[in-house]
Each structure stands twice: as structure tokens, then as C-alpha cells.
N, C-alpha and C positions, 0 to 999 in steps of 0.2 A: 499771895492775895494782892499785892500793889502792883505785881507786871500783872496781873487777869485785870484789874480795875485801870490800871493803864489803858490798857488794850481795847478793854469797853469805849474810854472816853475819846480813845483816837477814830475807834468806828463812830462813835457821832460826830465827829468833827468832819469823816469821808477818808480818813487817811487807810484803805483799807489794807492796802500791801503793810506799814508799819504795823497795824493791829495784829495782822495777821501772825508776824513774826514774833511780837508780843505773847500771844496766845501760846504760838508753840513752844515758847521758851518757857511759859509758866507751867504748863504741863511735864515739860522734862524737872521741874523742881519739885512740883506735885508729887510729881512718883517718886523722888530719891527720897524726899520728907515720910511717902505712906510704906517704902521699905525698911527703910531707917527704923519706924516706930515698931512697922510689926513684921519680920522680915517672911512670915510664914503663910503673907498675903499672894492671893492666888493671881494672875491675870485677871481674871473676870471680874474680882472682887476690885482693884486698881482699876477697871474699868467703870464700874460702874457709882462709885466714887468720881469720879473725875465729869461726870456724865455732864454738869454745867457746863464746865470747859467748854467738852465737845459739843454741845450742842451752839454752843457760841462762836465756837471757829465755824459751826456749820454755816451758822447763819452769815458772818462774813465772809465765806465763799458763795455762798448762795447770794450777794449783794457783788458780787466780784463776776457773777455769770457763771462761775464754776458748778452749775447745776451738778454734773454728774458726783462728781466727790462729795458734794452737800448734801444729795441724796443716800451715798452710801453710811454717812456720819449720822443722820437723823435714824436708819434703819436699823443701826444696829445698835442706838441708843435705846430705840425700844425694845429689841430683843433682847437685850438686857434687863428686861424687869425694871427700871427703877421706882425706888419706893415715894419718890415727889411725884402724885396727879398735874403737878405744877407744869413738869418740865415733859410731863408724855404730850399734853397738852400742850404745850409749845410747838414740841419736835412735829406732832402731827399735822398740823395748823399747818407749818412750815412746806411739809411734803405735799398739802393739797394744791398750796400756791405754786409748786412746783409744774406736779402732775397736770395742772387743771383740768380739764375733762376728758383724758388720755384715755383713765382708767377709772371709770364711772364707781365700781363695783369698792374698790381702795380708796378712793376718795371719799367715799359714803362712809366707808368704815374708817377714816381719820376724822372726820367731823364729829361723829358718831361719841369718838373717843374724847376729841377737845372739849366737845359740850356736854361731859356727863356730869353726875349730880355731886356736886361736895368738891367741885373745878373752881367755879369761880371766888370764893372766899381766899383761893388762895393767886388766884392771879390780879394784877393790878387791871387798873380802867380803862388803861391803854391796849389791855391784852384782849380783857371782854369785848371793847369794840372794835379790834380786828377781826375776833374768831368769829363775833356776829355777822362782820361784814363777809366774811368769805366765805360763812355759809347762806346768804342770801343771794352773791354771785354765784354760790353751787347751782342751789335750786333754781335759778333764774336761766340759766346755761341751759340746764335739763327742761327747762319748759313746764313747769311744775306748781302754777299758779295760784291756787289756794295755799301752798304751804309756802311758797315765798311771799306772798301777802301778810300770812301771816308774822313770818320772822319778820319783816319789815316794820309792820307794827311794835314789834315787842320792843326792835332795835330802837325804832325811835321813842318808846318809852321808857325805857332804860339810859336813853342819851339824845334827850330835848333838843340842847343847843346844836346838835352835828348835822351837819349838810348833807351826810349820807344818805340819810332817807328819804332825802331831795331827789337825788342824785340815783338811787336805785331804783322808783316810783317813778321817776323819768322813764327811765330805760326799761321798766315795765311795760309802760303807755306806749313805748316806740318798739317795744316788739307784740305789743296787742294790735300794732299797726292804727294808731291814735296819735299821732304827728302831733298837732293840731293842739293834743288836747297836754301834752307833753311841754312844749315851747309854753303855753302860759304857765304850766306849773313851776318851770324855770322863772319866768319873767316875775310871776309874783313872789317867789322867794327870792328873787336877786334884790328886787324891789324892799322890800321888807328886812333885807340884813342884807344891806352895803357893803358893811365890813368884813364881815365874816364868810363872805359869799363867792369865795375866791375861784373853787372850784366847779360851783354853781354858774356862774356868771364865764368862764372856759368853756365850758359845755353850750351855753345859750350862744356863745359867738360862732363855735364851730355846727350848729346846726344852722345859723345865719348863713355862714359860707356856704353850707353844703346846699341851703335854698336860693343862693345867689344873692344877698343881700351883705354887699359888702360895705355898703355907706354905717347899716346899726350895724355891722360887727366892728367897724373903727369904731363907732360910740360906746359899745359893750365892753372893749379893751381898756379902752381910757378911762372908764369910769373905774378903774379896778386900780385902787389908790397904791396897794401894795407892789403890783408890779409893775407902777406907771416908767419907770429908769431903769428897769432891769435890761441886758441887752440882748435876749432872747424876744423880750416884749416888742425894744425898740426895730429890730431887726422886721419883727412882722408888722408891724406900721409900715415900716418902710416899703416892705411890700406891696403893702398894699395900696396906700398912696401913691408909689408908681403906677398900678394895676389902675387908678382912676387916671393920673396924670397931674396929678398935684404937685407939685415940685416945691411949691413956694409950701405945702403944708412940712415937705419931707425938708426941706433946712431949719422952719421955727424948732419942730421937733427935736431935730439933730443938736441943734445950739441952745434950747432948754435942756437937754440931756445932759450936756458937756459941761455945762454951767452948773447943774447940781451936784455933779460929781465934783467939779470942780471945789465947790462952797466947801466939800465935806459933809455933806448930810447924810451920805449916804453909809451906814452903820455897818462894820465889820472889818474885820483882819484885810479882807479881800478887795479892798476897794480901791488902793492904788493898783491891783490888776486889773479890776471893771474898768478901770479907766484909760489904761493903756488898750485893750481889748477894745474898747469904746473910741478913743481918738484914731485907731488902726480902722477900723470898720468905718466911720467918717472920710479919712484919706480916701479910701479905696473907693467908696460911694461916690465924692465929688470929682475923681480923677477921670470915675466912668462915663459919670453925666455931662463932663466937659467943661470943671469950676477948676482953674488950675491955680486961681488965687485964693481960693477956701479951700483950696488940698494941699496948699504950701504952707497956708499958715497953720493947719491943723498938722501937717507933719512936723514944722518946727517946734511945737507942743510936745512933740511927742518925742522929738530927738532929748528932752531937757531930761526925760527920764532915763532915757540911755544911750548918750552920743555917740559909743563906737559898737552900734547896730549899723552893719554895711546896710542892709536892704530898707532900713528907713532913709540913710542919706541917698541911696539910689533913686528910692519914688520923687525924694525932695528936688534932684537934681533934673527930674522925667519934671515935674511940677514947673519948676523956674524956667526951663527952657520953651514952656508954650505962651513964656509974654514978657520973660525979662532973660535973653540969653546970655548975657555979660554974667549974671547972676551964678546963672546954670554952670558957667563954664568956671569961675572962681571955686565955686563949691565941689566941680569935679577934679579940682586937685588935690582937692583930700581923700578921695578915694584911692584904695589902695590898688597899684600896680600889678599887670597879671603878669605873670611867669611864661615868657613865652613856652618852654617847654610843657607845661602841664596843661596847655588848648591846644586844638586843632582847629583851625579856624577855618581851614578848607571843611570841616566834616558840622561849623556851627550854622557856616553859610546854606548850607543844603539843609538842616533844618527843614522839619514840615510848617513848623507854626511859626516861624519869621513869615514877616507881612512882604508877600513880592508879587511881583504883577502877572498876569497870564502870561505877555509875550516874553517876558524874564522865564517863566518857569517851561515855555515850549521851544524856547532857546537849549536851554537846558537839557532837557530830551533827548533834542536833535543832536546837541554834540555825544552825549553821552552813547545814542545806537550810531553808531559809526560803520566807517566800512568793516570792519571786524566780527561786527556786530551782526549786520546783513549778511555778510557770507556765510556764519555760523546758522542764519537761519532758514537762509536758501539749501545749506547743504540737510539741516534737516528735516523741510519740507518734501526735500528728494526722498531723504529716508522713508520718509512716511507714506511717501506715494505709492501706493498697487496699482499693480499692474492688473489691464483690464481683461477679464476673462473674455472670451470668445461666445458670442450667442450661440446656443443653441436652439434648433427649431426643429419639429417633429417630423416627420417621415414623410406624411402625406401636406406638408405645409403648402398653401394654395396664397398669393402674394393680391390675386386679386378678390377673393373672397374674405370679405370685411368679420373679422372673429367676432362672434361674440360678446357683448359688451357683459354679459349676466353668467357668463362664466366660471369667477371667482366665487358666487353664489352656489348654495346647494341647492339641488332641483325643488325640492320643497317651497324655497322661495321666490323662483324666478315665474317673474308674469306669465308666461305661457306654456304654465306647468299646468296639468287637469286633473283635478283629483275624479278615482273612480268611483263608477256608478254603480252604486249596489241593485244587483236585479232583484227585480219584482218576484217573491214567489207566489205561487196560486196556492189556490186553499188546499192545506196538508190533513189525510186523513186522521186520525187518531190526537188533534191538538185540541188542546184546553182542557178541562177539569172532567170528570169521569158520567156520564152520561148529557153532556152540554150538546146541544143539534148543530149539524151543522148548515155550516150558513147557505151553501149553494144545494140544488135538488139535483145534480148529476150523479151523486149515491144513494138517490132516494127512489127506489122501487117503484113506490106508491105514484110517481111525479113519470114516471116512464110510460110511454105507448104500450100497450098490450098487443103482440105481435098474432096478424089474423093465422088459425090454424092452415087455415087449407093453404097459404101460401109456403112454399120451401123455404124452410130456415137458410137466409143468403151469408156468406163468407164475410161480409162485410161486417154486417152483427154479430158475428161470430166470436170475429178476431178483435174485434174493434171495441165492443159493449165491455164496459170495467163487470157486467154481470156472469160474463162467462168468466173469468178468472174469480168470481166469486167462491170462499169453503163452503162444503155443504152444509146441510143443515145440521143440526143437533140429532133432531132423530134417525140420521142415515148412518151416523157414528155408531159403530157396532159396539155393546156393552160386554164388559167382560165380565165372565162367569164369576160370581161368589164359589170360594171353594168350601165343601163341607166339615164340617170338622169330621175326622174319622174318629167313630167309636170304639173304644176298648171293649177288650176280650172280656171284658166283667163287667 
């Protein structure tokens, strides 16, 4: 129990690789202690016994980026049954932060499980307002409006003081596509809790930025008393100040920062490294901008923490020699001696990122493709060269008759292609629908001259008239007999 409580306290501290080893050493004592007592314990049984452990190393690899092991550790904490709602509850919570909307259908059924009835008595206050909160980024993910208004609600009456319902009701509004209506709900609750409004007041800066308004996102920053010297904070000031052209604001800043760390106000184990990390990022700032006497005296600062750092006395010695070189040159004889064997100084000099001039570097070039060099690529120019095949030209090839320009074309589309002409036909007997007239009177009897008796039927009319190739009539068709039935002999 005192390496598992070890192990906890190093993971809030961040130390997660010691926890970790923590963890696994406590487990291997766990089991020899639960063999020890009762030797005729099963695996599963050591399993699920230990199920705290593992859920707690999961969570430290799941803080470690180790997603995939974290996930194996949480699944098969639940398929083991455990009889704590406490700890299913944990593990599941755990898997949806993982998941998040990967696996819709599993995710719904880990929430499902975190938030059942007779859970929260046994979880602390810290656990209820995670597992609220990640189920309101479920439902909010899923687009699910009514029921994340409502959790939202609930959340923030179960937990007044928390910024979350700030912060999720935002992000409501800004995907109801309500900008607008969003940005003052931030504004008024940054307004209204100062203090506590850390990550309210995050949020309002970076919708600042993303509107272009970087003048209130440096006042939105500043005013956030908690991270005013942090050097995450200071770093993006700095930015941004640049980004206006402030300069004279990006030194106050720098040399208020320096100073309070200096004082010691600033609370924690870690503050003589904010400080070094802080005088380092200073040097380097004014070296760029072009301050060589605020980036010699800030690395001299910085050597008092640890004088045989080669690469602080190297910036200091780069510092002193842009205004005091006597200085420069004193300070680089403490710098240690290279080995001529261990450089190449022919291979430092060529270098890409040494600073050398065009006509240095086309000099350069030029010695380098030598005559060696040219030959090598004359002869393989040769190589590469084919030889030119011989024209061929067609049979009947004609030099003064100009080809074709529309040749390459299919006839289809060259200009004086003619599509043809479908002929005209004349009226066909027997078409359209079953007694319909037809339309011209050259098959019409009634519409023809009556030819005079006494003159002799002429060859002409004979052969010519569509009436003589006319069938006869119905009555000239001879009928055929009905046959009788013959009677029987009886």
C-alpha cells in the first residue's frame, strides 16, 4: 500500500515514468502477499483483486500517451466483473476520453455505464464533474441538442462555482453558429469571476485572435492575474507585441518577468528552472532583435546558475563581440579547445546554414564541376543520345500539294465533313392506325376520272394506274364449300 500511495503522489506531482515503475513494483508484492494468504487463488481471482492497481497504472499510461495499452488495461478490468460500481465507472469514463467519437455506439455504452444509479455516492466530486463533463462533450460532438442542454444544466447545478458550463454553453452557441451571442457570454462571466475565470478568459482571447483583434487579446491575457509570469504566457505576449511592433512593450515585460522571479514570488519546487528557462528565452529574444548589451548582461545572469554551460559562455562571447571585443576575446579563452581530430573543418566550411555570399557559394560550384566533371557528363549526354530514325513518307507522297491541316481529326469532326440527307419519303400505303384516311386522293377511286366507254382502254392507264394492280373484290373470291356431315347408317 505505501509503493501504490507512493505512486499516486508521484503522478500528481507529473513524475509519470517513476509512478509508473511504482505501480508495477506494487503489483508484483500484491500478488506474492494474495498467494501467500491463500495459495489456491485463481488468476482471475488475483485479477480482479488488484483491479485498483490496474486501473491506476492505466490511467498513468493513458497521461503518458500510451493510449493503446491504457485501453487494453481498462477492458479487461471490466471484463472482469468488478464488484466496486466505483471503479467500472472510472475505467469507462476513462475509455470514452480515449475513444472519443471513434466509436459512437461504445462510447454511449461507457457513459451509459459511468452514470448509472447508486455511482455517484460512491465517487468523489472530482469524479462526478469529469464524468458530467464528458458526457456533455459526448452529446455535444453528436450534435444532440436538447439532451446536451439539458446535462448542461444539471452540470451546472450540481456544480455552481465551475466554469464548465461557461465554457460548454459557449461552444453550444458557436456551433449553433451564434458567434456573436457566444463572445458575450464569455465576456460576462470573465467579467463577473476575475479569479476564477482562467479558462474562460483562454477561450475569449483565442476567439479574439481568431477575429483579428489582437490589441483586447493582449488585454484578455494580462488581466489573467494567475498566469501573468508563467513563460508559456510571457512567450505569447511576446509574440504578439512583435506582431504589433512594440518593442519597448516586449522589454517592460521581459524585465517585469525577470524581476519577479527574481524576488521569489513566484511559488514552487520549480522556480529556479522558470527562471533559467526564462533568462535563456530573454538572451535569445534580444540577441535576435539586435540588444547585445541586454543579451550579455542577461546571459551573465544566467552563467551564475551554471558557469561550465559551453553554450551559454558561447552566446556571451557572440554578445560581447557586437560592441565590446576586447571583452569577447578575454572570455573566449575559457572556452574549451577543439581536438583537431574530432572536426572537419573542410566538411564545417560547406555547411548549408553558415552565412556566405552568393559569389562565395558560385565560386564554389564552379570549382567543384571541374573538368572531370564536364567529361563525365558530356560522355553521358552521348549515351543518351538516339539516333535519329529516318522519315518515312507514303507512296503516293506529292511535295507540292499542301496535306491536310484536319487530318489528325476523325471525319466526324472536320469542317467539311457533310452529314447525310435523309430522303424524303411519300405517303406509304397501309401507315398509321387501322382505318385512319389517307391523306393524298391517288388511292382514292372516288377522287379518279371515270374513264369514257367508247374510247379503248390505252396502255398507258393500264400499266401506269395503281387501279390495275389493284386485288379483286370480295365478291369475285370464290367461297368454299361447307362440307356436310355424313350420316350414319343408323
Amino acid at each position: 500500500e505505501l509503493c501504490y500511495n507512493s505512486a499516486c503522489q508521484l503522478a500528481a506531482r507529473g513524475d509519470f515514468e517513476e509512478a509508473e515503475r511504482l505501480l508495477l513494483h506494487s503489483q508484483e508484492l500484491w500478488r506474492e502477499s494474495l498467494q501467500a494468504d491463500d495459495p489456491d487463488m485463481t488468476e482471475a481471482e488475483i485479477e480482479a483483486e488488484m483491479g485498483v492497481s490496474r486501473v491506476q497504472l492505466a490511467y498513468i499510461l493513458q497521461l503518458q500517451g500510451k493510449t493503446t495499452q491504457a485501453l487494453a488495461l481498462y477492458n479487461s478490468v471490466i471484463k472482469s466483473r468488478p464488484g466496486d460500481q466505483a471503479l467500472t465507472a472510472v475505467a469507462s469514463n476513462n475509455i470514452v476520453t480515449i475513444k472519443k467519437d471513434r466509436d459512437v455506439f461504445e462510447s454511449r455504452k461507457r457513459l451509459k455505464a459511468a452514470t448509472a444509479e447508486g455511482v455517484e455516492a460512491k465517487l468523489s466530486r472530482h469524479q462526478r464533474r469529469a464524468i458530467s463533463f464528458n458526457k456533455c462533450l459526448f452529446l455535444l460532438s453528436q450534435r444532440q441538442s436538447e439532451q446536451c442542454r439539458t446535462a448542461i444544466s444539471s452540470l451546472e447545478k450540481e456544480h455552481p462555482g465551475s466554469d464548465l458550463p461557461c465554457l460548454l454553453k459557449a461552444a453550444h452557441l458557436q456551433q449553433e453558429k451564434r458567434p456573436g451571442k457566444a463572445y458575450h457570454l464569455l465576456q460576462e462571466y470573465a467579467a463577473s469571476h476575475p479569479d476564477t475565470a482562467v479558462r474562460v478568459q483562454l477561450s475569449l482571447a483565442q476567439i479574439q485572435l481568431s477575429q483579428g483583434e489582437v490589441s483586447n487579446a493582449i488585454v484578455t491575457l494580462e488581466a489573467i492575474q494567475p498566469l501573468r509570469f508563467r513563460l508559456a504566457m510571457i512567450k505569447t505576449l511576446v509574440s504578439l507585441y512583435s506582431h504589433l511592433g512594440n518593442t519597448d512593450k516586449v522589454k517592460e515585460l521581459l524585465h517585469s518577468a525577470c524581476a519577479f522571479h527574481e524576488s521569489g514570488q513566484s511559488n514552487g519546487s520549480s522556480s529556479r528552472d522558470q527562471l533559467q528557462m526564462l533568462l535563456q528565452f530573454c538572451a535569445n529574444y534580444h540577441l535576435e532583435a539586435g540588444h547585445p548589451e541586454t543579451a550579455a548582461e542577461t546571459l551573465d545572469k544566467l552563467r551564475r546558475f551554471d558557469s561550465s554551460k559551453v553554450s551559454t559562455l558561447a552566446q556571451l562571447v557572440l554578445a560581447y563581440s557586437r560592441f565590446d571585443s576586447d571583452k569577447a576575446e578575454q572570455l573566449s579563452q575559457i572556452l574549451p579547445a577543439l581536438k583537431s581530430g574530432e572536426m572537419d573543418v573542410d566538411a564545417l566550411e560547406k555547411l548549408a546554414g553558415l552565412p556566405r555570399s552568393r559569389r562565395l557559394r558560385t565560386a564554389e560550384q564552379r570549382a567543384d564541376t571541374g573538368a572531370a566533371a564536364g567529361a563525365a557528363m558530356s560522355e553521358l549526354a552521348k549515351k543518351k543520345r538516339r539516333k535519329k530514325k529516318k522519315i518515312r513518307l507514303p507512296k503516293n507522297f506529292d511535295e507540292d500539294i499542301k496535306p491536310d491541316p484536319e487530318r489528325w481529326l476523325p471525319r466526324w469532326e472536320r469542317s467539311y465533313n457533310q452529314k447525310r440527307r435523309h430522303r424524303k419519303k411519300g405517303p406509304q400505303v397501309g401507315k398509321g392506325t387501322q382505318g385512319a384516311a389517307v391523306a393524298s386522293g391517288a388511292f382514292d377511286p372516288s377522287e379518279q376520272p371515270s374513264p369514257d366507254p367508247r374510247s379503248p382502254p390505252s396502255k398507258t392507264t393500264a400499266t401506269s394506274s395503281p387501279a390495275a394492280t389493284a386485288t379483286p373484290a370480295p365478291s369475285a373470291v370464290p367461297k368454299k364449300k361447307t362440307q356436310k356431315k355424313k350420316k350414319g347408317k343408323w
